[in-house]
Structure formats: structure tokens, C-alpha cells
C-alpha positions in Angstrom: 0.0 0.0 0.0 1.6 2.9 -1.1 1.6 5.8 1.0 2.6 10.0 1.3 3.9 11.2 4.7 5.1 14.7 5.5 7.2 15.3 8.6 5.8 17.6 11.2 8.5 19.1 13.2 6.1 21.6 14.6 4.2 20.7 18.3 1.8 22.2 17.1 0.7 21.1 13.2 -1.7 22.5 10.8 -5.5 21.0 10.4 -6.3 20.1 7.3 -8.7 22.8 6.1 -5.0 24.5 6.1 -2.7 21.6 5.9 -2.4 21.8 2.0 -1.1 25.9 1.7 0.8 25.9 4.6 2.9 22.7 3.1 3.4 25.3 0.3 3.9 28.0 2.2 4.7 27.8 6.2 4.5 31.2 6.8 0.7 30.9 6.3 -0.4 30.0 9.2 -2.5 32.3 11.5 0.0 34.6 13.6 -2.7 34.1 16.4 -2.5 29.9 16.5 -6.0 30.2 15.4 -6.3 26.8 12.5 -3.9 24.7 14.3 -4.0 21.3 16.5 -3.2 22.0 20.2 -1.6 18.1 19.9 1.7 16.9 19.1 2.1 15.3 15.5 4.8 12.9 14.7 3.8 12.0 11.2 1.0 13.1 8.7 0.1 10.4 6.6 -2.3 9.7 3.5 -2.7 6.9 1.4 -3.1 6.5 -2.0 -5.7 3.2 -2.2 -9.6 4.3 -2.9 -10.8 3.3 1.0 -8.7 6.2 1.9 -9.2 8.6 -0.6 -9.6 12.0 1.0 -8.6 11.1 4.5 -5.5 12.3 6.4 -4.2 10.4 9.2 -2.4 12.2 12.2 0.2 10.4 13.7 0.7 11.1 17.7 2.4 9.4 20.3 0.6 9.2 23.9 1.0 9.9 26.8 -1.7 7.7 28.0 -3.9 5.1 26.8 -6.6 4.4 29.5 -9.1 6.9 30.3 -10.6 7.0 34.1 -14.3 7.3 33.3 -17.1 8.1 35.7 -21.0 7.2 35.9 -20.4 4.1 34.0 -20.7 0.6 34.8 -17.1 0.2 33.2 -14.4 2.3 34.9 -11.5 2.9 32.4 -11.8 3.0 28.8 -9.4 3.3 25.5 -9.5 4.8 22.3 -6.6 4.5 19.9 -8.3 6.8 17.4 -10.0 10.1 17.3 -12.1 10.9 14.2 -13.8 7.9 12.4 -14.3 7.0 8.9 -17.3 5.4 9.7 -18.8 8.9 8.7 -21.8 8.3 11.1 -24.3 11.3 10.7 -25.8 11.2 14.1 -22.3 10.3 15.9 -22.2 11.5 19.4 -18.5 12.1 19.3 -18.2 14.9 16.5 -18.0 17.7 18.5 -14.9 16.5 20.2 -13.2 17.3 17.0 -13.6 20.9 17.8 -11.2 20.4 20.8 -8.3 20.1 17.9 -9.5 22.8 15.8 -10.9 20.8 13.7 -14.5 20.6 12.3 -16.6 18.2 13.4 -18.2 17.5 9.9 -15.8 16.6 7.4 -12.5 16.5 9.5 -14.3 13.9 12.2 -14.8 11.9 9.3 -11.5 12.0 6.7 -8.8 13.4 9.8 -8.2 10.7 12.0 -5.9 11.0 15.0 -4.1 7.6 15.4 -2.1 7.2 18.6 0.9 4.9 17.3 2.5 3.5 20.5 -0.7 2.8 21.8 -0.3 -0.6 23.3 3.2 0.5 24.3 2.1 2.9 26.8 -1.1 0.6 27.9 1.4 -1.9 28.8 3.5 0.5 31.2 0.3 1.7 33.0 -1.5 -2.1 33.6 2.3 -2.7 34.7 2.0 0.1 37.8 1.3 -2.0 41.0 -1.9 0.3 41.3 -3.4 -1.0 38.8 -6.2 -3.2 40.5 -7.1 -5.2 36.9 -10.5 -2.9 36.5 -12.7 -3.4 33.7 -12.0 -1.7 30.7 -14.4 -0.6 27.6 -13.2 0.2 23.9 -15.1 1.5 21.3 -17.4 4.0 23.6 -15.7 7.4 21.9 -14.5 6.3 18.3 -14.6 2.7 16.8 -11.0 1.1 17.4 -12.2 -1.6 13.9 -12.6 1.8 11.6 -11.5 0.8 8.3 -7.8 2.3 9.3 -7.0 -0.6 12.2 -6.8 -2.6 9.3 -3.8 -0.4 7.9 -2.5 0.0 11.2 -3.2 -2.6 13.9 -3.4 -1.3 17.0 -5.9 -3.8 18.7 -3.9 -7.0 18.7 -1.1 -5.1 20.9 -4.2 -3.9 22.9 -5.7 -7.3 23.4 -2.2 -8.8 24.3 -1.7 -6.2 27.2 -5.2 -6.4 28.5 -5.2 -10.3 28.2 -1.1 -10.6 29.8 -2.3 -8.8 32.8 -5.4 -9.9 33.7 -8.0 -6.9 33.1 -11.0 -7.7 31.8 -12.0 -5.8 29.0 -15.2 -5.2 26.2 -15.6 -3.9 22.7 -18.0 -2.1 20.8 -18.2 -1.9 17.2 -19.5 -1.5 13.7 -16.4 -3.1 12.2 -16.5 -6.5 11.4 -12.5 -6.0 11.1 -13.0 -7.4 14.7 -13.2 -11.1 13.7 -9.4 -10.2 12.0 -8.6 -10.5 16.0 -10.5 -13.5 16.7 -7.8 -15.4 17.9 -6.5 -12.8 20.1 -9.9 -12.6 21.9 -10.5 -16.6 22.1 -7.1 -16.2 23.9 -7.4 -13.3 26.1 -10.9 -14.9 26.9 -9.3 -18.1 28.6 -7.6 -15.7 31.1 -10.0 -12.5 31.6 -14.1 -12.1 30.8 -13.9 -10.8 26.9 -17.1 -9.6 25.3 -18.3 -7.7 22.3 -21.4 -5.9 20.8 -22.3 -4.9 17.5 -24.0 -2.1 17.1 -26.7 -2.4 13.9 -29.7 -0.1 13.6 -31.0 -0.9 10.6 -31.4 -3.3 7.4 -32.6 -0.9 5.3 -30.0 -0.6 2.7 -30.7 2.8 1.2 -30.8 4.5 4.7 -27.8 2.3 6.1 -25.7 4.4 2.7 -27.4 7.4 3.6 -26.9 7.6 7.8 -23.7 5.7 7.8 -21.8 5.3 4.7 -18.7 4.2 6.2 -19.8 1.0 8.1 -19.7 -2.4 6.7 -23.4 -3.6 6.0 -25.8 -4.5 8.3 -25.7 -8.2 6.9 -22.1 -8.6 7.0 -22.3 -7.2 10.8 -24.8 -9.6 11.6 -22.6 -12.7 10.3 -19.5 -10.9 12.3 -21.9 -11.1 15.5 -23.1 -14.9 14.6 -18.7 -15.3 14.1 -17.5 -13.9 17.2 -20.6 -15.4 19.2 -19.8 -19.5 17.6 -16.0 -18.6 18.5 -17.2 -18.5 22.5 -17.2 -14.5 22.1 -20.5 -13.8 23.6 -21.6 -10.5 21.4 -24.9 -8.7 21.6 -26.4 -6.2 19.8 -27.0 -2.3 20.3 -29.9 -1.8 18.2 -28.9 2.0 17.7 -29.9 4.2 16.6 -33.7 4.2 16.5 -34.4 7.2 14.8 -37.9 8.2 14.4 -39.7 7.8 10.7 -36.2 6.7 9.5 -35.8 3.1 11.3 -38.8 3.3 13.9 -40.9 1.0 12.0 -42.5 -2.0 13.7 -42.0 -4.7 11.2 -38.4 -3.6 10.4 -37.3 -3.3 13.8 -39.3 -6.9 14.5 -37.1 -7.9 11.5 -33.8 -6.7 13.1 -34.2 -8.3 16.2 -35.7 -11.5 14.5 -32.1 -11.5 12.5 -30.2 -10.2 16.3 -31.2 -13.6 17.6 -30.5 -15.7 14.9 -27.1 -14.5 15.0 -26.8 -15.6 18.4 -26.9 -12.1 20.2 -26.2 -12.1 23.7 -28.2 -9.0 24.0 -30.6 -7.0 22.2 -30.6 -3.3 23.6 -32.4 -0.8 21.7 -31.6 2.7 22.0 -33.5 6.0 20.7 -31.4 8.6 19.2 -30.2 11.4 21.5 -29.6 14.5 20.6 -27.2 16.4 22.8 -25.9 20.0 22.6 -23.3 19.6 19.4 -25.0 16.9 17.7 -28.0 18.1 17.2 -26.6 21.5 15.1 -24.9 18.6 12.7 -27.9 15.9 12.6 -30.8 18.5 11.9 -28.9 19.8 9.0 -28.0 16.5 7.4 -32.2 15.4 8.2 -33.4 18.9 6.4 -31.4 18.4 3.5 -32.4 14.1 3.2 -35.5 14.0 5.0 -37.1 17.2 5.5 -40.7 15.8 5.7 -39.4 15.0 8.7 -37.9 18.3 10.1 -41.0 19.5 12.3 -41.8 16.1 14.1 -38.2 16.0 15.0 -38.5 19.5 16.5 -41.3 18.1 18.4 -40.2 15.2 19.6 -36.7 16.8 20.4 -37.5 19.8 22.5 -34.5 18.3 24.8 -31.6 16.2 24.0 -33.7 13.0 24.5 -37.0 12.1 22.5 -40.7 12.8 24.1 -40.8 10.0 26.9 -44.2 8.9 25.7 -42.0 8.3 22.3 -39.3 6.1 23.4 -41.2 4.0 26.3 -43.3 3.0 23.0 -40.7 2.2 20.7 -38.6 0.4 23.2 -42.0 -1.6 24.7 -42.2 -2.6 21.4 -38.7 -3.8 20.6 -38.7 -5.8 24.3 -42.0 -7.7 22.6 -40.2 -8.8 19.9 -37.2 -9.6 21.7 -39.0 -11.5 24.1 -40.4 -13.5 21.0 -37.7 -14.3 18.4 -35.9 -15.5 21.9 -38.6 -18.1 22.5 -38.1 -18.9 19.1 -34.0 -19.1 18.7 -33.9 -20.0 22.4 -31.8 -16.9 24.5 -28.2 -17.3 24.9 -27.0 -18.0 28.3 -23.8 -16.4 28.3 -23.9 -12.7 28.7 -21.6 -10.3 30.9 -21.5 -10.6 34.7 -22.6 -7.2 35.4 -25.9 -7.3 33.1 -26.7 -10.3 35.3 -26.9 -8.6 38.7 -28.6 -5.3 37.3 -31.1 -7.4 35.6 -31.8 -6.6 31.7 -34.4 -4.2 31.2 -31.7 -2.0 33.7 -29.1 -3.6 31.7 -30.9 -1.5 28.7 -30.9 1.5 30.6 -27.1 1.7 31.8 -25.6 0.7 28.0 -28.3 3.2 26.9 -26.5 5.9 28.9 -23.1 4.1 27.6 -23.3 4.0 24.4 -25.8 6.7 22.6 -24.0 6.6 20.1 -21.4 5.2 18.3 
């Protein structure tokens, strides 16, 4: 794969809406600092294959690789990217792209931040004596199986460390690039509890292109989860987002957790879309211009960051139905993470809903 890098001796680099002139002319940057990364880039990469036309890849070394997190039921977390290709229209994690001056429309999408020694430095923190083997979630920022993992393979280092030293850990993801790794997890799994969950919130194809064109299809995601689950994986599914008039339909959603326990799901959790402070300025814009039929009910539904309750206790009633069904159908798995089985699932739902809306 060939590939173009230019140097960055700089601490503090150009973005990208400025990265072109000022490798022409370095005196172009803004004398105030304004249009530049407040991170230190080793390396600025692009490659010249189609999956990665467009994108630009910032190259940093960190200083740390887990993240204490609070309110969760998981207490530490890692990402080894910022940005994602995955090009997700309602992601929650845009707006952190304006902390590195970058926009969170475009640049969250073709600038990704990849944290090369990654595994390096997770191994010299789970090394410290006070580390007390906590559980640790990826994939709750950015997805670590974005299309790039597979150029630069950072979760197999990951894994190993986690695995070596006993810390449990969990993934979420869209990519199927995760079953590359399935070996690592059947390994790390006979020392530490491993799990996974794949988020799918739709089969529609013409709205899966539309809402997130840089995911691997719902089908294929479904056959990752059915992969990872037969390899003694246990995956479940967020079925996320549910979006209403785009995926909100009864029969679909029936259908999607009809095909969620075929493949074996652990769990089924469905989540309505939330619209925070930051999201919703980039998801109305994108439903105005593709669905703007739907413009005013959103407005009404959305008069606060989460739907009208009467909304969502309807929609997710109705997806617990069906879940309840196709499971007396395809029989429920039995394995499923320890902590969903002391909360109890329907507060299972409730704490990944607060986890994980959205990747």
C-alpha cells in the first residue's frame, strides 16, 4: 500500500482545512494559532488506495492510553483513534473534533488521530502496582475496527496487554474487522471475561448508505456477531440508533431483532437517538437536506436532547416484545456479561443506553 507522509516538526501542526497551503507556504499559518492542533504530530500520513481517498491520518504518540471514566458501569476506557471514517451522521462524538480545531463535519470523518504507540504505553500503565485489573471498555468514543485498524493494527497489541495482565476488558463496534482479532480474543478470553457488541440499527439498505456510509453492511455485521458469538465471544447487539420515521418501523425493527437472535446475540438493547448540545446542530442539517418531511416532528419530539418519553417507552416496549419472541423462538443465549446479570436486563438496557448513545 503505497503511502505519502510529511514530517511535522512543529508541536503544534496544521488542520487540514490548512494543511495543504501551509505545506506550500509555512508562513501561512494564522500569527494568532488560530487553524492549528493543540496536539503533538509525529507523522502526517495519507494513502493513495480508494478506501482512503480523501482522509488524512495524524500520527501522535501518547501519553496515556486508558481513560478513568465516571458514571459508568465500566471504569476505564481506551481509544486508539480520534475521528472515524465510519462517517456516522448522528455520531455523538463529533464535537470532540472541535477540541483540535478541527470541524466536526468533514475533518471527524477523513482526519483521523491515530495514537501509534498505543499498546506501548497501555502496557507501562497495567504494569503500575496500582493498577487493580478494572474493567476496561473500547469502542465507547470512536470505533477502534474503523476501516484504518486494518492499515495500522493497534488492537492486537491492545488485546495482548489487557489479556497478559489480567484486566478484563469489552468492545463495541460496527467493524467486522474485529473477527481479523479472533484469535487474540479466544485467547485473552481463557484468562479474563472478553465480550463484544455490535451495534446495527438498521437493514434498510438505502438509509444504512445514507446515515452511515462508512460501516460495513448490516448483513455482513450480523454474520460478524453470529462469528464472534460460535468462537465462544458472547456479542450482543445495540440496536442504535432508533431514529424516528427513518428506522422506527415495527415490522423492520421486528425484523432486526428477528435476525439479532439468529445470530446468536447475547443481547438486544435498543436505543432512541439522542440529541445532545453539538450533535443536534450537525444531525438537523443532514435530516433537512435528506428527509425534511421530517424536520417538524423531530423539532417536536426533540424539544430536549432525548426524545418525548411517551415516544421512546413505545418504541422500546415494542422492541422488548419482539425480543422476548424471536428469543422463545431461537432460544436466548445463556452467556452474557456478569454485570448485566446482577442489574437485571431491562436495567441492563438503561445503563448501555446511557453508555453507548451513540457510536
Amino acid at each position: 500500500m503505497g503511502t505519502m507522509e510529511s514530517p511535522q516538526p512543529s508541536p503544534v501542526p496544521p488542520t487540514p482545512s490548512t494543511l495543504a497551503d501551509l505545506q506550500r507556504d509555512p508562513a501561512a499559518a494564522p500569527p494568532d494559532g488560530r487553524g492549528t492542533l493543540p496536539i503533538a504530530v509525529s507523522r502526517t500520513r495519507t494513502f493513495d488506495t480508494p478506501e482512503f481517498a480523501g482522509m488524512t491520518f495524524l500520527e501522535v504518540e501518547a501519553k496515556t492510553a486508558l481513560n478513568k471514566v465516571k458514571g459508568m458501569p465500566f471504569p476505564w476506557s481506551i481509544n486508539p483513534y480520534r475521528g472515524c471514517s465510519h462517517a456516522c451522521t448522528y455520531c455523538f462524538a463529533r464535537p470532540t473534533h472541535a477540541y483540535l480545531n478541527l470541524s466536526p463535519l468533514d475533518d471527524f470523518e477523513r482526519t483521523v488521530v491515530v495514537k501509534t504507540n498505543v499498546a506501548e504505553v497501555l502496557r507501562r500503565e497495567l504494569a503500575r502496582r496500582s493498577w487493580k485489573g478494572e474493567h476496561v471498555a473500547m469502542g465507547t468514543n470512536t470505533d477502534p475496527y474503523q476501516r484504518c485498524e486494518g492499515r495500522y493494527r493497534l488492537m492486537p497489541g491492545i488485546i495482548r496487554a489487557l489479556a497478559e495482565s489480567y484486566t478484563p476488558f469489552s468492545v463495541l463496534t460496527k467493524g467486522t474487522l474485529i473477527t481479523r482479532d479472533l484469535d487474540e480474543l479466544v485467547a485473552a478470553r481463557r484468562k479474563v471475561p472478553v465480550t463484544a457488541a455490535m451495534t446495527i440499527g438498521m437493514l434498510d439498505e438505502q438509509l444504512w448508505r445514507d446515515a452511515e456510509p462508512g460501516t460495513p453492511s448490516p448483513p455482513t455485521r450480523l454474520r460478524a456477531v453470529r462469528q464472534l458469538n460460535d468462537a465462544g465471544i458472547p456479542t450482543g447487539i445495540m440496536l442504535a440508533p432508533i431514529m424516528p420515521g427513518l428506522n422506527d418501523d415495527p415490522e423492520q425493527l421486528s425484523a432486526l431483532v428477528e435476525a439479532a437472535a439468529r445470530a446468536g446475540a447475547t443481547h438486544i438493547t435498543p436505543i432512541v437517538l439522542h440529541l445532545r448540545p453539538g450533535v443536534r446542530e450537525l444531525f438537523l442539517p443532514w435530516l433537512e437536506a435528506c428527509h425534511p418531511e421530517l424536520v417538524a416532528r423531530y423539532q417536536e419530539l426533540y424539544q430536549r436532547s432525548n426524545a418525548r418519553k411517551e415516544y421512546s417507552d413505545s418504541v422500546l416496549a415494542h422492541v422488548r416484545r419482539a425480543r422476548s419472541a424471536a428469543w422463545r423462538r431461537h432460544g436466548r443465549p445463556e452467556k452474557s456479561p456478569a454485570w448485566r446479570r446482577t442489574v437485571g436486563p431491562e436495567a441492563a438496557d438503561e445503563v448501555e443506553g446511557r453508555q453507548l448513545s451513540l457510536l
